[in-house]
Structure formats: structure tokens, C-alpha cells
N, C-alpha and C positions, 0 to 999 in steps of 0.2 A: 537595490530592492529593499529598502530600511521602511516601506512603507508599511502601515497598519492596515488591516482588512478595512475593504468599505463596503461597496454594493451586496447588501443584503447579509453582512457581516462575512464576505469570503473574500479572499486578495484574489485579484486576477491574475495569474501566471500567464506572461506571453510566451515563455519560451518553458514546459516542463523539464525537458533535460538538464537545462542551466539550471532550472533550482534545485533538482533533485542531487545533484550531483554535490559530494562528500560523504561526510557519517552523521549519521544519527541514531540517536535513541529510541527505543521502542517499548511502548507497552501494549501489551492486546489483551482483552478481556476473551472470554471463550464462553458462553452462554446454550446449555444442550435445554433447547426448549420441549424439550417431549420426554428428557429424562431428566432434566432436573438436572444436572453435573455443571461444575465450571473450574474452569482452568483460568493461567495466566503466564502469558509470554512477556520475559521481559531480555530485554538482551539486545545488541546493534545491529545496524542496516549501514552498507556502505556500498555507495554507490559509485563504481569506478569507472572511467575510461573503457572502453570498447574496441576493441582492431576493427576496424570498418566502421566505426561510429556508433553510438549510442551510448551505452550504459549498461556494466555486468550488477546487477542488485544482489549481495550476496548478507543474508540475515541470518546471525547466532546467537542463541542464549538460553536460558533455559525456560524447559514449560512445566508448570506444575499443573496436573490433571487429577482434583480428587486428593491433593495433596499430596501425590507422588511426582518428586523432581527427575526431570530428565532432561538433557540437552538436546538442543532442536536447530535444526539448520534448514535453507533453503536457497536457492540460485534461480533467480531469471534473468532476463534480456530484455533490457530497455531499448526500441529502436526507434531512429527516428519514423514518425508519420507519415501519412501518405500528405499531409496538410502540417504547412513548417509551424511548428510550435507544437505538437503533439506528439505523443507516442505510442509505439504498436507494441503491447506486454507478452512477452512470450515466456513458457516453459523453457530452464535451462536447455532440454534436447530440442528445443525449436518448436514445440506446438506452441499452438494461439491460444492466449489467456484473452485477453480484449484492449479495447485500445482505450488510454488515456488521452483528455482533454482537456486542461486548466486553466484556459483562456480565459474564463468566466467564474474561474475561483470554485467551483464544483461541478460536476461530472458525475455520470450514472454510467456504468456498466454490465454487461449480463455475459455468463460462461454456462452454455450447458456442460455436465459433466455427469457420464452416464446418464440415470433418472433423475438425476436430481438438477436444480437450475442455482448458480450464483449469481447474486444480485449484487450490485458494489454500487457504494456511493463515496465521492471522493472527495474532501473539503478541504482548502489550506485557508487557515485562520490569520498568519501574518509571515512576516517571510521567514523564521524559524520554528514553524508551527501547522504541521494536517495532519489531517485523520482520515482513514477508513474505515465503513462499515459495510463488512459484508453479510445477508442475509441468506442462510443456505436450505433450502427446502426440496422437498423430496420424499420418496419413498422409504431412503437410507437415510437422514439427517433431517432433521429439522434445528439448526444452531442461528446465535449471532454472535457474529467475531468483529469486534470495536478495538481499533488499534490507533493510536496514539503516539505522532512522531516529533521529536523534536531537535534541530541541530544541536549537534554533540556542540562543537564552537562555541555555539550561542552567537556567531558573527551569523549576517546573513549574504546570502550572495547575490 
């Protein structure tokens, strides 16, 4: 997959799990549009094998908020799709975040979450290179969290 994005500058991913899978680097912007605050996540994402299939996503690094560091973790579950080549994102305890599709090099998804609704858009640029942008609004949050990943390697798979 040494390919460069085309169609509409986004690489098609036929199979999500086969690209995601190793380590990568992470940066996330953090943008609080109603108060004005911004952070930055920077730290790795590795994506491992799965007992039953899929992928354990497990992210650390630290996040500066306001200019106070602290270290930041998170775990989900990448599983395979109901449709082969895609995948269904789940909370480490098994709730449903929303499902990925990269077939077409970008993907829209939505998570309500209490009042508030996630909006995600999902782009890979080339095969050691995508991004996330989620847009979180609501009655609690009004943010945007732009994150930026890249194979640690630099090979692509």
C-alpha cells in the first residue's frame, strides 16, 4: 500500500484493520470554541492484535490543557465490520463509539453522548498518514479535537 492518495486527495483503504494496525504517532489539537482554552495531545497509538479479531487501540502521551501537563491514556476495540473491510469502534468496556469506513479514503461519523452529539470525520492522506476531526457540540461542550497520525516506522503496510 506505497500508494499516494488520489481520489479527491484521500487513499482508499480496502481493508481498515490491515492499515491501522502497528504504532503510530499522534498529535491532537484541542480547540474549546465557547471558552476559548486549547490543549495538545501528543504521545502514541498502537494498534494491536485482538483475541477474537480485530484490534486493541490503546493511546498514551501527554496532554497539555491551558499549559498544564498531564498524562493521558485511552483503550478501544477495533472490530471487524458487519461489511469486510470496515470497522465497528467500540469503548474499551464494549459500548459503541461508531463505525469506521475507509474504503473511499474518508468517512463521516456521529456518537451521541449524553446532550451533546460527536461528529467525526476521518481522512487518510497516504498509507503512513490520517487524520481525525472531531466536532463536539452540545449543551456541555462546544470543542474541536483535530488529530494527526502518522506511522511511527515510516514503512507503510
Amino acid at each position: 500500500m506505497g500508494e499516494r492518495a488520489v481520489r479527491g486527495g484521500f487513499l482508499p483503504v480496502p481493508d481498515v484493520l490491515a492499515y491501522l494496525a502497528g504504532t503510530w504517532w499522534v498529535r491532537r489539537s484541542v480547540r474549546d470554541l465557547a471558552g476559548g482554552g486549547t490543549g495538545e495531545f501528543t504521545g502514541t497509538t498502537v494498534f494491536g492484535a485482538l483475541d477474537g479479531g480485530g484490534l486493541l487501540h490503546r493511546e498514551s502521551g501527554t496532554f497539555v490543557w491551558q499549559g498544564v501537563a498531564r498524562p493521558a491514556e485511552r483503550t478501544l476495540r477495533f472490530l471487524p465490520g458487519s461489511v469486510p473491510g470496515t470497522a465497528d469502534v467500540r469503548f474499551a468496556d464494549g459500548r459503541p463509539f461508531h463505525d469506521l469506513d475507509l474504503r473511499s479514503g474518508r468517512h463521516l461519523a456521529g456518537h451521541p453522548c449524553a446532550a451533546d452529539l460527536y461528529r467525526g470525520e476521518f481522512t487518510v492522506r497516504d498509507a503512513g498518514h490520517w487524520r481525525t476531526v472531531w466536532r463536539v457540540g452540545g449543551p456541555a461542550k462546544d470543542l474541536v479535537l483535530t488529530t494527526d497520525y502518522a506511522r511511527e516506522d515510516g514503512n507503510p503496510r
